[in-house]
N, C-alpha and C positions, 0 to 999 in steps of 0.2 A: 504494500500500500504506500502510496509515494504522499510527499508532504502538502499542502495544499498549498498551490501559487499565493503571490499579492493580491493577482485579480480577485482570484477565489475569495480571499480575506477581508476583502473592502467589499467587496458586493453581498457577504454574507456577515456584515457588519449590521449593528442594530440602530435603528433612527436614532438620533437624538432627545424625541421627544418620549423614547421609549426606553435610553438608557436611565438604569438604576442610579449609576454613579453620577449623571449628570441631575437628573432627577432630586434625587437627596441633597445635592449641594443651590438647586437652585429652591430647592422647598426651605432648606435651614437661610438663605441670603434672602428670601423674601419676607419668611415671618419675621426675621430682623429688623428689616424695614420697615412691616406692619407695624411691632410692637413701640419702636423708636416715633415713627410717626403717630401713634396713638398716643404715647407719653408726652408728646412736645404737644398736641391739639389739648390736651385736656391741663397740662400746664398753663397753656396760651388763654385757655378757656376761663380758667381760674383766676390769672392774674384781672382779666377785662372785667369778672365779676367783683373783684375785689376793687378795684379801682373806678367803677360805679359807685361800690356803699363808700368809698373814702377811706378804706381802709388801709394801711401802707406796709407792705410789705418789706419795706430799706430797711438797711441793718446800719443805716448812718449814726443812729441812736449810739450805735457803743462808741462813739467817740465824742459825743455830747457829756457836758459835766449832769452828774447827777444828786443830787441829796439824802444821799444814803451814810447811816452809821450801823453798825455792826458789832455784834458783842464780840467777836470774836476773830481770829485769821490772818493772813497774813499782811493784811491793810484794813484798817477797825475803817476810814475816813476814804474809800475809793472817792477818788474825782471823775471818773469815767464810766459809764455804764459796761464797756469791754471787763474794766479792772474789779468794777464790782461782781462781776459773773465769773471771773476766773478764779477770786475771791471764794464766793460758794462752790466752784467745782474743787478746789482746791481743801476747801475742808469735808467734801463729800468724798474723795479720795483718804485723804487722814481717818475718815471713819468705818468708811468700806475695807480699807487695808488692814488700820488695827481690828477691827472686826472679825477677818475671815484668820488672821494668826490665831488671835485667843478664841476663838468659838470651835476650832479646829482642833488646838490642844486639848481642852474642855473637853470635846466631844468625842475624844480618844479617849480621857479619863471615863466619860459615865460610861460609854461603849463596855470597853472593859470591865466599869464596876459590874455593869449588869449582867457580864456571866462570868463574876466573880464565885468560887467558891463558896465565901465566906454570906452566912446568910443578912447581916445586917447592910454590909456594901452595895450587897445584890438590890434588898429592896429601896436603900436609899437611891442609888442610880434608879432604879422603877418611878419610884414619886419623884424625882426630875423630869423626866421625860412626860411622863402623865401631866405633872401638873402644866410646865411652861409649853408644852405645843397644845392645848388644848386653851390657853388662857391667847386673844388677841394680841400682837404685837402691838398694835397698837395702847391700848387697854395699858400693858405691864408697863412704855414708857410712859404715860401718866401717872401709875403707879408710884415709879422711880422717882420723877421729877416732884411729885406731895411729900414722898419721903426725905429727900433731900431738903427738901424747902422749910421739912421744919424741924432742920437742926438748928444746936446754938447760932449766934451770929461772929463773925469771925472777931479776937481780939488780938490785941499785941502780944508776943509773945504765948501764943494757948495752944493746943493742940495735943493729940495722945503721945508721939513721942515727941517733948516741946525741941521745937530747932528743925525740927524735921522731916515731920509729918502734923498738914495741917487740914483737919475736916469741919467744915461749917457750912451755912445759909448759900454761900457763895461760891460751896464746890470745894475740891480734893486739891492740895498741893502738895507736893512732892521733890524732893531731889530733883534738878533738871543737868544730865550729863550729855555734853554737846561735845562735837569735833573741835580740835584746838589746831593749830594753826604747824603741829608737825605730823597732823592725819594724812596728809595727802603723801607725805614720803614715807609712812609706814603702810598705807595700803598698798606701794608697789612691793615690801618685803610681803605680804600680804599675799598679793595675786602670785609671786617667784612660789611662796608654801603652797600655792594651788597646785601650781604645774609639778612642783614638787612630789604633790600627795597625789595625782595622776597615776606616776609612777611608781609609786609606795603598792596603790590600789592594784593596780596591774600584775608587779610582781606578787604579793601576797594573794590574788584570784590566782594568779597560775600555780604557785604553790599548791592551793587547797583544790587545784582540779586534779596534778600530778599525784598529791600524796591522799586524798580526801580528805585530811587535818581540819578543823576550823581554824582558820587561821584570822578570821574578822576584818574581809581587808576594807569595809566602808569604817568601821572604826577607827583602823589605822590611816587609813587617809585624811579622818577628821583629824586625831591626833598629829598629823603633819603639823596642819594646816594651821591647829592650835601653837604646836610649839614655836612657828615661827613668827606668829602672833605676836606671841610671847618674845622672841628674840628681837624683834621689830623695835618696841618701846625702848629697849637699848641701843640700839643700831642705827635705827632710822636717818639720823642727821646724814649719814655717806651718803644721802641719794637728793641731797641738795644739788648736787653737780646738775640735775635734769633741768633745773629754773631756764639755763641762760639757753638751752638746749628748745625749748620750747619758744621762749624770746623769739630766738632765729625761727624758726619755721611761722611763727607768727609775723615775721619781719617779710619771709619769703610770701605768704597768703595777700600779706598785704600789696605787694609789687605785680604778682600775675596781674596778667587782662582778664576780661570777663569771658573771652575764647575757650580760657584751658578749663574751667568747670564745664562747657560745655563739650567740649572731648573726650569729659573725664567721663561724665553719663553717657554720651556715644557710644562709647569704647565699653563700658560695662554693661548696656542693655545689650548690645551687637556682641560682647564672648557671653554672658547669661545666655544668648538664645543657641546660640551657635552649641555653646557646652551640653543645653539642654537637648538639642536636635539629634547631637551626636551620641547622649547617651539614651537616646528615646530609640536610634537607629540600631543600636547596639542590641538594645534588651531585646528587640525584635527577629534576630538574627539565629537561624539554628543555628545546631550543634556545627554543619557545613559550608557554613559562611552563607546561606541565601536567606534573604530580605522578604520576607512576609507584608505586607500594610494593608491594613482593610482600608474605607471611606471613612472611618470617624479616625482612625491613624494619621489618613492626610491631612483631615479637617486639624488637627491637632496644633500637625507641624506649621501648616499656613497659620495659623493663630499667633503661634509663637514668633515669627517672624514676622506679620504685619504690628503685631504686641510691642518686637525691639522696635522696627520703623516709627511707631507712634512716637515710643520716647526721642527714638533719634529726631523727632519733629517739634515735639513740645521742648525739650531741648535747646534747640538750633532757634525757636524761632520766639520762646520767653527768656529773654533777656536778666530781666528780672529777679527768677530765678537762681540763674549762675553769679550775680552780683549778690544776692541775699548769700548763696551757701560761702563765698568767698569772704563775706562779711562776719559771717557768723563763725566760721573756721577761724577767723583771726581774731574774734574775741575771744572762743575757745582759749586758745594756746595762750593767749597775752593773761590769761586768768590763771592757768595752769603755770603760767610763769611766774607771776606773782604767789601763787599760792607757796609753790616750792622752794622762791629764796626768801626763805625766813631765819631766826638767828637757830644755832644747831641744836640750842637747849628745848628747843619748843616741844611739847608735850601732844602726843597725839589726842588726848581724850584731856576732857578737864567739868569738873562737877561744881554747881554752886546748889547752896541752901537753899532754900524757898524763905521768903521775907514778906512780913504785913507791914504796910505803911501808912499811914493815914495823909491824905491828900483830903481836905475839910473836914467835915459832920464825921463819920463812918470812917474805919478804918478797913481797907483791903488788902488782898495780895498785888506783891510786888512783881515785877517782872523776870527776878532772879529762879525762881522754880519752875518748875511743871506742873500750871495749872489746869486741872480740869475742869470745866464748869459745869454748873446744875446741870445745863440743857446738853451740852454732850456727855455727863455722864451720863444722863436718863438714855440717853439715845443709843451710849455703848452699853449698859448694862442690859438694855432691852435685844437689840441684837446678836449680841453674845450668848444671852443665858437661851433664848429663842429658839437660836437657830444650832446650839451646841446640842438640843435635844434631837433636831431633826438627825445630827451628824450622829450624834451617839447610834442612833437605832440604824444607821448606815455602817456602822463599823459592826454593831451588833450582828444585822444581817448578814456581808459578807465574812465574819468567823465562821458563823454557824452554816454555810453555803460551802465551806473548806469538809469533802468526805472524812470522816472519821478515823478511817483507814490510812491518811497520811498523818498523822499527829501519831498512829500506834503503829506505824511504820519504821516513823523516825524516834518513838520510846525503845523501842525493841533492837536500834542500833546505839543505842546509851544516849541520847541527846537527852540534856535534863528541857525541864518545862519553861524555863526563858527560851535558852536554843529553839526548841520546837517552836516557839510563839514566831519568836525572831529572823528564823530562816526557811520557815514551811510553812506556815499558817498566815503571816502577814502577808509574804509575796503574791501566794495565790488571792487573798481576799482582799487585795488592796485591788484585782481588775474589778472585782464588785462593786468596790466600796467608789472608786473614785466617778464615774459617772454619776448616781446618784449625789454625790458630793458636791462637784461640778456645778448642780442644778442650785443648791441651795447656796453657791457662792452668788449665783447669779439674783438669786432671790434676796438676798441680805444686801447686793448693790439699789437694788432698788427700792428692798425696805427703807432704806435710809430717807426716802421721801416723805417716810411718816414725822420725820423730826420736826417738819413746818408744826407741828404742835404743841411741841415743847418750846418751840422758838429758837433750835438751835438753826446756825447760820448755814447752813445748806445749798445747795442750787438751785429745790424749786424755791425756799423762803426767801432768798436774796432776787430770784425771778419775780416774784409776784411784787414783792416791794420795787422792780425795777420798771416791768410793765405797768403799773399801776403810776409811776409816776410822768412814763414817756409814750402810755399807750399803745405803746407796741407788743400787741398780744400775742398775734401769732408767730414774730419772728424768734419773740424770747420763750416759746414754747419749743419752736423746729430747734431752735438752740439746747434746748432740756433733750427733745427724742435722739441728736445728733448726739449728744453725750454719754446716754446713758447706752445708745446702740455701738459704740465705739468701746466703752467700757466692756459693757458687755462680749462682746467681738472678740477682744482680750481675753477676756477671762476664756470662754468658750477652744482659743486657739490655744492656749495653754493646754488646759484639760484635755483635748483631744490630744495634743501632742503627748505627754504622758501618757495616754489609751495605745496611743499608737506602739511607745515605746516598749508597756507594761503587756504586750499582747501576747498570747501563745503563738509561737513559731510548730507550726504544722509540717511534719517529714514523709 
């Protein structure tokens, strides 16, 4: 049977309008089209209606002065409506953060207490759980914030440990231990103990895969990373030398043109895609070197390369852009310069008391401590104990989702009952435990929205005080959904990433 000619080949070719291949790519390029031109009619649609009723959608407002004070944050007296929202996102962040550490720890503790041995631990973690998720979040920060509100009033000198620890009318102060001005040259001994304990880790996993020993090699890694910690606070000053070292490359950011940032994203959208092409090309490839690609493979690759072209355009043709990163690169370094020539004796860490002062009528806390106030303690207290229940019965569930038979696997090869917790029962029950988890980080970011109650300073509380005074409702709202979906987006990508990590590898 002989081969079939070209003629043969093209005559017994399939229409166009009848290939699959072309078919699919013209079906995915039109609904594109659709979807984009129904998004922009119904934007188009909305602005016209909007600018009927007079309503304004500009975001000119955040650079209008506004008349806003603030109990709390990183500027009590914003002049700006921008600064006053960055203000609230900025303390939604500080409470979302602390939040999802201690509600985490917490919720490791009750998890555990509840299939504790021990009968009294067991039912105390019980009525934890029972009572704070069944009691409104909402509800328990009001709770907090009556409680608080009717302790003593603060005096000079008063408090349970005086000097030191101070609780009253006006909230919790504390020790406040801040970075000192020779932090930045010990955290590069710092980040050396990392790469260090990298290594440490490495060798002590392959130890305990050669001999089966427990050898503990995430312990030992931490203990690197401690001791050099530790060696840092002594040491530190030799890495003064980096100040003048940063100067210069700040000296150099400032001299480039506005060209070389745009080269620089060229150059790295154009190897991104290329790198990505090549190993997409790769994975696709038997065992005999031939190349496989269905139609969503091509679709892929074309993506990726009109994906670099874009940046190579947005790039090339905002300007802007490449002046912003060149400007910001050379405050970088010039800070990073300053920060590191400092005198050698400087102290990485440094601690002050907490102090009352009386400024008129009433005496209050000073600036020197760690204050918490009413409205954010009620806000982290309610958060915390809340959402520490939901964690708890998530650490609960994934133990008890761990077969039985691996815990009397590894009793029956000597591992005592930390070991067993630590190296067979955590691992597997942490793929359980962390999605469920995951959710309730996300739930605790946007609980914090109930704090407008308590009056602590917030995003939506400093929103509503902002639109209320500049009328711009809906923009300081899309500014609230943009934040918290971005937040959130975070959190989410995190999480997954660890899922991805944490996953069974199937043979």
């Amino acid at each position: 049977m002989t081969a079939p000619t070209t003629h043969e080949r093209v005559s017994h070719r399939v229409p166009l309008w009848r290939d699959v291949v072309v078919l699919k790519w013209f079906t995915q390029v039109v609904l594109l089209v659709v979807v984009l031109s129904t998004m922009g009619f119904l934007a188009s649609q909305a602005g016209d209606n909007l600018r009927a009723r007079n309503i304004s959608t500009s975001f000119d407002f955040l650079e209008r002065p506004v008349d806003i004070q603030l109990s709390e944050g990183i500027d009590t007296h914003p002049d700006t409506g921008a600064r006053a929202l960055w203000t609230g996102m900025v303390n939604t962040l500080r409470m979302s953060i602390a939040g999802i550490f201690f509600a985490t720890i917490l919720g490791v503790v009750v998890g555990l207490a509840r299939l504790s041995d021990n009968w009294l631990v067991r039912r105390l973690g019980s009525m934890w759980v029972e009572t704070l998720r069944n009691i409104p979040l909402l509800v328990q920060m009001v709770f907090y914030f009556s409680v608080l509100t009717t302790l003593p009033r603060v005096g000079l000198g008063t408090g349970p440990i005086n000097g030191w620890f101070h609780v009253s009318n006006k909230g919790i102060s504390m020790p406040r231990v801040f970075i000192a001005d020779g932090f930045y040259q010990w955290l590069v001994v710092v980040l050396i103990g990392a790469v260090a304990a990298h290594f440490v880790r490495q060798h002590r996993q392959q130890i305990q895969d050669e001999t089966g020993a427990m050898t503990s090699p995430i312990l030992w890694g931490l203990g690197t990373v401690a001791l050099f910690g530790l060696v840092g606070l002594f040491v530190h000053p030799v890495f003064s030398w980096m100040g003048p070292v940063f100067g210069r490359i700040a000296d150099l950011l400032d001299s480039l043109p506005v060209i070389a940032p745009q080269l620089g994203f060229s150059a790295i959208a154009l190897g991104v895609a290329v790198t990505w092409i090549r190993r997409f090309l790769s994975a696709h490839r038997s065992a005999r070197g031939h190349l496989s690609l269905s139609d969503d493979d091509w679709f892929r690759i074309v993506f990726a390369a009109v994906a670099s072209l874009a940046v190579v355009f947005v790039a090339v043709r905002w300007t802007g852009l490449s002046a912003w990163t060149l400007d910001s690169g050379r405050d970088l370094f010039q800070v990073l310069a300053d920060k590191f020539d400092v005198d050698g004796a400087a102290r990485p860490f440094d601690a002050m008391r907490p102090d009352i002062i009386q400024k008129g009528k009433f005496p209050n806390y000073g600036k020197s401590g760690l204050t918490m106030s009413i409205g954010f303690a009620a806000v982290f207290f309610g958060v915390v104990f809340y959402t520490s229940a939901f964690i708890g019965e998530n650490v609960r569930g994934g133990i008890l989702a761990v077969p039985k038979g691996q815990s009397e696997a590894a009793k029956a090869v000597g591992l005592g009952r930390g070991q067993i917790l630590r190296h067979v029962v955590l691992p597997q029950a942490f793929r359980v435990i962390l999605p469920p988890t995951g959710n309730q980080y996300l739930n605790l970011l946007k609980n914090t929205s109930l704090a407008v109650a308590v009056g602590y300073s917030e995003l939506v509380q400093v929103g509503s005080t902002t639109y209320n005074q500049t009328g711009m409702t809906l923009p300081v709202v899309a500014i609230w959904m943009l934040f918290y979906l971005s937040c959130s987006l975070t959190i989410s990508v995190v999480v997954n990433w660890f899922n991805v990590r944490m996953r069974l590898v199937e043979r």
